[in-house]
C-alpha positions, 0 to 999 in steps of 0.5 A: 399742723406745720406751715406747709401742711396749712399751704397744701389745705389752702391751694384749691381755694384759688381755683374754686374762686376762679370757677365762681368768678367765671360763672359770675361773669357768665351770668353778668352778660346772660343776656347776651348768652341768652340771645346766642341760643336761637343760633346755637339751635339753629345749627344743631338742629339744621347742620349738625343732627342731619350729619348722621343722615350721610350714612344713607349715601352709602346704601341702598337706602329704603324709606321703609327700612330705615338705615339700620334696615337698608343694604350697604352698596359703598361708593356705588352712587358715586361712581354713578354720579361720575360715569353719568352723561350730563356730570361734566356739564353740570360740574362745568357750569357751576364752576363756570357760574361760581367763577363769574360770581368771584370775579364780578360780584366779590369786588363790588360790595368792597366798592360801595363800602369804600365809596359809603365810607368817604361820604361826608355827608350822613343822611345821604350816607344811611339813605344810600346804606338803606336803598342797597340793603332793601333788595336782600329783604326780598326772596328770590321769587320777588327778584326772579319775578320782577325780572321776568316782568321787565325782561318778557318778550310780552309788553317787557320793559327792556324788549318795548325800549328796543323796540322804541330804538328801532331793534329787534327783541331778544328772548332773554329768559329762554337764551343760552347766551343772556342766562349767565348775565342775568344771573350775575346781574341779579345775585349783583342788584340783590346781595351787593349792598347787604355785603357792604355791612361787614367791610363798613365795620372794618373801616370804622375801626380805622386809626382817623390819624392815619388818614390825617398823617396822609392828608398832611404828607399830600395824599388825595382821596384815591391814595388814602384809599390804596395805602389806608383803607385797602389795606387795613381791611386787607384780613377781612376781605382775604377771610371772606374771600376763603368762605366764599371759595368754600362755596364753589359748588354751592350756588343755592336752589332757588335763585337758579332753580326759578331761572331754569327751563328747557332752553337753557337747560345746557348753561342752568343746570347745576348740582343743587338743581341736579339733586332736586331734579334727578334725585327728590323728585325721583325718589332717589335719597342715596343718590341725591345725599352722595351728590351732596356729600361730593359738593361738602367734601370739595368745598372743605378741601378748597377752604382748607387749602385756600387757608394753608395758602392765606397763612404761607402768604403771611395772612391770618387766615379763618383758623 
C-alpha cells in the first residue's frame, strides 16, 4: 500500500473527530439545550403550525367542511376589507396609536436606563429597577382596572381633586378627546421599566475607560452620555426600533379592546378589535384570518424595508 493510498484511508477521520467533537460540545452545555426547549415549542406550536391556517383567508371557509372541503373564493374577503366603510378609520387610528407609541413611549425606557445607569448608589439603583418592572407583572385588566377607579366620574380619584380645585369633572373613560392619552399613558406606566432591561445590558458592556479618557479630557455627565453611552448602545436601539415598526398594526387585543365603548368607538377602534368584533364573534373565520393576514404582510414589508434602510444608513441592521 504506497503512501498516498494510506493518505486517502486516513482523510475522514478528521471529520468523524470533528462531528464527535460537536456533539460533545452539545451535550456539555445540554442543559442550557434543555432550557431553549419550552420556547422552541412555544413557537412551533403558536407561530408556526397555525401558518397553515392562512389557507382559509382564501375560502369560503365552513367549520364543518374543513379546508379541503370549503370552496376557494381567492382575494374575495380582501377586497371586502378594502371596500368596507369603517376600513379607513380603523387603518387611521392604529396607525394614529402606533405613531403616539413611537413617539412618546419608544424614548423613555432609553431614558430610565441612562438615568439607572448613572446612579452610584446600588440599593437605590435595584430599588428603583424594581418599582418600574412591578407594573409589567400585571395584566392589563389590572391596569385598565385601577384606571378605571382612578379616572371614574363616581368618587374617581382624579374627578374628586378637580373638584377639590373648584373644576368641573371630565368623563375621561367615554371622551374622544382623553382616549389616546390615556392609552399612551398607560402602555407608558406598564411597559417602560420593563424595556430598560435590554438597554441596561448594552451599557454594561461599555469600555469604563472610555468614560475615564472623557473625565480626564473634562467631560460632565451629560457628555459622556452623548458621546459614550448614546452611541454605543447606538445598534441596540436602531434593532429594536426595526421590530417595533414591525408592529404597526399590532396594538394588542386586550389593552384596547377593555378601553373600548360605544363612545370612543370613533378614535378606539382598531384591526385586532375589528377582527375580534366583525369577524369571531360573527362567525366569520376567512374574514377575520385575511384581516389578519393583511396586518402580517405590512408588518413584514416595514421590517423589511426599515432594515434595508439600517444597512444603507451603514447600521447593522436585524439581519
Amino acid at each position: 500500500m504506497n503512501e498516498a493510498t494510506v493518505r486517502t484511508a486516513a482523510a475522514p477521520a478528521p471529520r468523524v473527530k470533528r462531528r464527535r467533537g460537536k456533539l460533545g460540545q452539545v451535550w456539555k452545555d445540554r442543559a442550557l439545550y434543555l432550557m431553549i426547549i419550552p420556547g422552541l415549542l412555544f413557537f412551533i406550536i403558536f407561530k408556526y403550525l397555525p401558518i397553515g391556517g392562512i389557507a382559509i383567508a382564501f375560502q369560503d371557509y365552513k367549520p364543518y367542511k374543513g379546508i379541503g372541503g370549503s370552496e376557494w373564493v381567492g382575494f374575495e374577503h380582501f377586497a371586502r376589507l378594502f371596500q368596507e366603510p369603517d376600513f379607513f378609520m380603523i387603518l387611521g387610528n392604529t396607525l394614529i396609536l402606533f405613531a403616539l407609541n413611537l413617539v412618546f413611549f419608544f424614548p423613555v425606557p432609553i431614558i430610565i436606563a441612562v438615568m439607572l445607569n448613572e446612579v452610584r448608589h446600588s440599593f437605590f439603583k435595584r430599588f428603583v429597577q424594581t418599582i418600574v418592572y412591578i407594573p409589567h407583572f400585571m395584566s392589563w385588566v389590572i391596569i385598565v382596572s385601577i384606571s378605571f377607579i382612578m379616572l371614574s366620574m363616581d368618587r374617581g380619584l382624579i374627578n374628586e381633586l378637580l373638584v377639590m380645585m373648584g373644576l368641573e369633572k371630565i368623563n375621561f373613560l367615554m371622551s374622544n378627546g382623553w382616549f389616546r392619552p390615556m392609552y399612551v399613558l398607560q402602555i407608558i406606566w406598564r411597559e417602560a421599566g420593563w424595556g430598560t432591561i435590554i438597554y441596561l445590558a448594552a451599557m454594561a458592556a461599555i469600555d469604563p475607560q472610555l468614560y475615564e479618557a472623557a473625565r480626564m479630557d473634562g467631560a460632565g455627565r451629560l457628555r459622556q452620555i452623548w458621546h459614550i453611552t448614546l452611541p454605543s448602545i447606538r445598534s441596540v436601539i436602531i434593532v429594536l426600533l426595526i421590530l417595533k415598526i414591525g408592529d404597526v398594526l399590532e396594538l394588542g387585543f386586550e389593552h384596547i379592546y377593555l378601553l373600548l365603548n360605544s363612545m370612543n368607538r370613533e378614535v378606539a377602534e382598531i384591526f385586532d378589535t375589528y377582527v375580534y368584533t366583525a369577524g369571531l364573534k360573527q362567525g366569520e373565520y376567512s374574514y377575520s384570518t385575511a384581516v389578519g393576514f393583511f396586518k402580517s404582510i405590512v408588518g413584514l414589508i416595514l421590517v423589511m424595508g426599515a432594515n434595508w434602510f439600517s444597512k444603507k444608513a451603514g447600521e447593522e441592521g436585524v439581519y
